[in-house]
N, C-alpha and C positions, 0 to 999 in steps of 0.2 A: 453555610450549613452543611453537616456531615451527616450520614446516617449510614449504619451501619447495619448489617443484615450475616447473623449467625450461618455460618455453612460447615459441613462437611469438608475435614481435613482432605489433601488430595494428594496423592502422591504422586510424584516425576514420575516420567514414563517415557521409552525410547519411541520416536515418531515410528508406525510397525512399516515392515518394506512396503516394497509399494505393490499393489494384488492389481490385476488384472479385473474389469470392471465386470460384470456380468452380462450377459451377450445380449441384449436387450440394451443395452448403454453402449456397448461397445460396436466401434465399427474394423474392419481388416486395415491391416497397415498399406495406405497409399501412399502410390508414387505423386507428388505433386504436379500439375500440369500449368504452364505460364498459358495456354490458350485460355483455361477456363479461369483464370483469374476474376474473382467480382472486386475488384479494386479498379476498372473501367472508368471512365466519367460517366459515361450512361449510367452505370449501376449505382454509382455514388451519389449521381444527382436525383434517382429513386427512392433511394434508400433515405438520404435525407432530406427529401419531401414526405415521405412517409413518416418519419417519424416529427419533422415541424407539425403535422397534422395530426399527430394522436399524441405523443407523448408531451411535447410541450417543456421536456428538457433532456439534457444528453451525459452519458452516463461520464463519472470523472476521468480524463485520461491519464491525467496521476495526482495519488494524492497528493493533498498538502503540507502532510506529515505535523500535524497536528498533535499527535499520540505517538508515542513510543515506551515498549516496556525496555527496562536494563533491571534483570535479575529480578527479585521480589518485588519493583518500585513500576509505577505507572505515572510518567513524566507528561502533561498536557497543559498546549494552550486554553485559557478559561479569558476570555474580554482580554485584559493587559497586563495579566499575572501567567506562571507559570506553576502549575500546581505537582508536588512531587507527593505521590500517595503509594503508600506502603500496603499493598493488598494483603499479602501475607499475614501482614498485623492487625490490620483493621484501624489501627488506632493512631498512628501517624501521619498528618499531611501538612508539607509546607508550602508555605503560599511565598511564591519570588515575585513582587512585582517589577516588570519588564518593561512597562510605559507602551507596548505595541505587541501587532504579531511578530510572533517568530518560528521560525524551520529548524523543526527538532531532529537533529540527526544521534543514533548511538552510534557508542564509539567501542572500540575490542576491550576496554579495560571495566567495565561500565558507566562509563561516565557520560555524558550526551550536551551535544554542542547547541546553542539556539541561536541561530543566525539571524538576525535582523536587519532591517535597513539602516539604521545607526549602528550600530554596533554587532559584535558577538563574542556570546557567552559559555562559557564552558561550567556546567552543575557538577559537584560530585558530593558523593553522600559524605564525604570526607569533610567538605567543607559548607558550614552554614549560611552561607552567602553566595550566589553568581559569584564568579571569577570571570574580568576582564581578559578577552586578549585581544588582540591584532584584528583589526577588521576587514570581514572576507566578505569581499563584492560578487554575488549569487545573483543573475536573471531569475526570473519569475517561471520562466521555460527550464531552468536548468535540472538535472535530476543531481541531486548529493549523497555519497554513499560515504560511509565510514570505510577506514579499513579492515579486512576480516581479523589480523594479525597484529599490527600496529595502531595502538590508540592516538598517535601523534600525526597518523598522515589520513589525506584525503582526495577521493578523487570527486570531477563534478564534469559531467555532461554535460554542454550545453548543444541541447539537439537544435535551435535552429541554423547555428554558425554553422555544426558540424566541428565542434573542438572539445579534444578530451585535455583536464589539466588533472595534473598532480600537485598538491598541496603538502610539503614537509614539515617539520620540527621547526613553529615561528621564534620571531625572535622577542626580546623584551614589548611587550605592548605600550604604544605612547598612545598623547591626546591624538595624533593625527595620522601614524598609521596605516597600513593594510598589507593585510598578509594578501604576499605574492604568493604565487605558483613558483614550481620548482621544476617543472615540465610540462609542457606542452604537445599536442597531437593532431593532429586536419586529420578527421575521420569523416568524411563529405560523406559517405556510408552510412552515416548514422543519423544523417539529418531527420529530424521528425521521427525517432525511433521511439519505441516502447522497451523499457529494458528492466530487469533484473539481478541481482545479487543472489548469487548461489553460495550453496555450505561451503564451497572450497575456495569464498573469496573472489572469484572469477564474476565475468559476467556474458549476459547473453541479451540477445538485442532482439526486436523483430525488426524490420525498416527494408522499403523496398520490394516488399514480396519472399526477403529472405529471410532468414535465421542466421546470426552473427554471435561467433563465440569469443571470446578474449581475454584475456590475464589484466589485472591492472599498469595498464602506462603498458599498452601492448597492444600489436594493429590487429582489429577483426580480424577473423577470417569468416569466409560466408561457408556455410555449412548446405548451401542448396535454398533451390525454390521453391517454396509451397503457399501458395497462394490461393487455395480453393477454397471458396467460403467468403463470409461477410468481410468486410475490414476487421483489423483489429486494434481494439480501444485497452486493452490491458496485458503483461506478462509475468507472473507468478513463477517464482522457486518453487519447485519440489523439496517431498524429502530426501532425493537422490540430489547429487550433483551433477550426474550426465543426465539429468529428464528437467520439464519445465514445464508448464500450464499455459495454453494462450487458449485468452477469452474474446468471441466476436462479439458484433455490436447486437446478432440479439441473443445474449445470452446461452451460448453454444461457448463451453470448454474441452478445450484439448490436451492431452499428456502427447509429449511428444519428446522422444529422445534424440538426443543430437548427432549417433551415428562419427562420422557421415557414411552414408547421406542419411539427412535427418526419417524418421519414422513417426507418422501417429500412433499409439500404442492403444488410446480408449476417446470416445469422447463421453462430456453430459450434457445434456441438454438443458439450463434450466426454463423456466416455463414464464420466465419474464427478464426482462432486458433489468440489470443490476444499475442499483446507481454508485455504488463503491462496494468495493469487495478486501477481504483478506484470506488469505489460506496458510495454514500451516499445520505440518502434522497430519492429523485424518479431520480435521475441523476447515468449515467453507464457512464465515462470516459474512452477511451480503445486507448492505443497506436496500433496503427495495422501497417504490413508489408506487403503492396503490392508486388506481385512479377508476373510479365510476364518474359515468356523466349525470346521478342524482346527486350526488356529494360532492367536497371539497376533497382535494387529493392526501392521502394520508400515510406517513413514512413508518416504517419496519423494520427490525431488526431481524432479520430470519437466521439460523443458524441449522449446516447441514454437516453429514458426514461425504465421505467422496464418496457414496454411491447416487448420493444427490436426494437421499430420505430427511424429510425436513425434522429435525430432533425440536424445534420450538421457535415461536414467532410470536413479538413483542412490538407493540405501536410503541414509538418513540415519542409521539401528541398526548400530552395527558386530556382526560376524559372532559375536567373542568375546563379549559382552553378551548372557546370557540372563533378564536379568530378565525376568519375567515384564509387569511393571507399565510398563518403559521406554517404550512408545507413550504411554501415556498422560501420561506428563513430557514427552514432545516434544510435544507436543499444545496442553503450558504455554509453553512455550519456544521453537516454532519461527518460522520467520518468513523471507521472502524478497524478493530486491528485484534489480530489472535495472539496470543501468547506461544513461545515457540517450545515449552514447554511442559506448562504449566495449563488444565483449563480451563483456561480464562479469556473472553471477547470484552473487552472494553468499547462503548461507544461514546462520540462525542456527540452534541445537542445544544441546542440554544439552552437548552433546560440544564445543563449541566455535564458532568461528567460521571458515568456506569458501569460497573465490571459485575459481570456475570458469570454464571455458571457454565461452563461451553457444553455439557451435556442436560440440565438438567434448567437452565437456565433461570436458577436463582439470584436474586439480585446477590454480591456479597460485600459489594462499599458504594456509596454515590458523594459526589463530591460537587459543590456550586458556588 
């Protein structure tokens, strides 16, 4: 079922620089200290007993990449199809089915790869059917980035080995297959890391206590220690290339430029622990988890600007669903993502798939 919701044409807009937060949000640029570290075992086994005890889930460490936009198109897993919706138009959406999940990565040309356990696929609006290729063996841990430049290569993290690989130009795809790597890396540095993809292609890591910056198929370098504050569970691009976003476990974000030595430049506070977030541009997407001890707990779409003023907030449970258990399936299922220039917050949902208004938050396609 498609339905579709009339909006207000909206024009591209350059993400604006990035403003210093208002003094009230912001804190002085610290030197980090390793004494005051709360990455401790004390403080971790606090912290997550305190949240076993109230929250009763923990926010995503990374997504599952479920959603991705490439140009006017919104590419999403829906059950075992892949649904390719044309937001701009309103009027176009193809239904791939895929027989299972898969990990939607884009790619530099627009096109977007869906990696699955049997196989993987490459979408382009060129062509009206998946395209077979070479099948790419991805942990469940691993993080996969396109490349910023070339549509044909790939790089993929696997934080718990600690090994970066580079994936090139495969070759003809058979029944039996698998695209190898073309380089490999022991980055023991980046085990268990949180990392990012920056405008210039590069990337940036948290892991350790540090801040790790690096080129593709290139060794870290550690940019310094900062470690003061909760752990952290996320790391966000900017709209700079030398700044970055890092979010702690209760909902405390930080801009921090890489320097070296690295700097906090602002932070925000938000006023609840997020369960999936996106940021891009001047737009903060955040799946949130209401919870009262008279009610069943009930999921949100909240959507902010960076000064962290909430522009609008959307139950993602419809009214007539009283299950009891529904929070907890969204919880499996949900997922959110900003457009990087265009605005638009797409979410996912057992209920379906949603593209919004990022300022005004009108529905403007829904897809199921």
């Amino acid at each position: 079922m498609l339905c579709v919701v009339a909006a207000a044409a909206c024009q591209d807009s350059e993400p604006p620089k990035p403003e210093r937060l208002p003094r009230k949000l912001a804190l002085p640029p610290a030197e980090p200290s390793a004494e005051s570290d709360a990455g401790t075992p004390w403080v971790k086994r606090h912290i997550d007993d305190l949240r076993d005890r109230t929250l009763k889930w923990a926010p995503l460490d990374a997504p599952p990449q479920r959603l991705v936009f490439a140009g006017d198109r919104l590419f999403a897993m829906w059950g075992t199809d892949i649904l390719v919706i044309d937001v701009a138009g309103k009027t176009d959406i193809i239904r791939h089915a895929v027989g299972g999940p898969h990990q939607l990565i884009s790619l530099a040309n627009g096109d977007v790869l869906a990696i699955g356990v049997k196989d993987t696929l490459r979408l382009s609006l060129n062509r009206k059917a998946p395209q077979s290729t070479n099948r790419l063996v991805v942990f469940p841990q691993s993080l996969v980035y396109g490349s910023a430049s070339d549509a044909a290569r790939l790089d993929v993290l696997d934080i718990v080995s600690g090994q970066w690989y580079g994936y090139g130009p495969q070759e003809k795809p058979s029944l039996t297959s698998l695209w190898l790597p073309d380089a490999s890396l022991d980055v023991p540095e980046l085990k268990d890391a949180h990392c990012a993809q920056l405008l210039d292609g590069t990337y940036a890591c948290f892991a350790r206590d540090q801040l790790w910056h690096f080129p593709s198929r290139g060794r870290p370098k550690s940019l310094g220690k900062f470690g003061v504050g909760l752990p952290v569970w996320h790391v966000l691009g900017s709209a700079r290339a030398d700044q970055l976003w890092i979010l702690r476990r209760d909902g405390q974000m930080e801009k921090w430029w890489f320097g070296p030595p690295p700097k906090r430049l602002s932070t925000l506070q938000l006023p609840w622990t997020p369960f999936d977030i996106s940021l891009k541009g001047d737009t903060i997407a955040v799946i949130r988890v209401v919870q009262d001890r008279a009610r069943p707990k009930e999921v949100h779409l909240v959507v902010l600007d960076l000064h962290g003023q909430t522009r609008f907030e959307q139950s993602l449970i419809p009214d007539h669903d009283d299950e009891v258990n529904l929070a907890e399936r969204e919880l499996r299922e949900a997922e959110v993502i900003v457009h990087g220039k265009h605005p638009w917050v797409a979410v996912r949902t057992s209920q379906g798939i949603r593209v919004v208004h990022a300022q005004s938050g009108e529905t403007l396609i829904e897809a199921r």
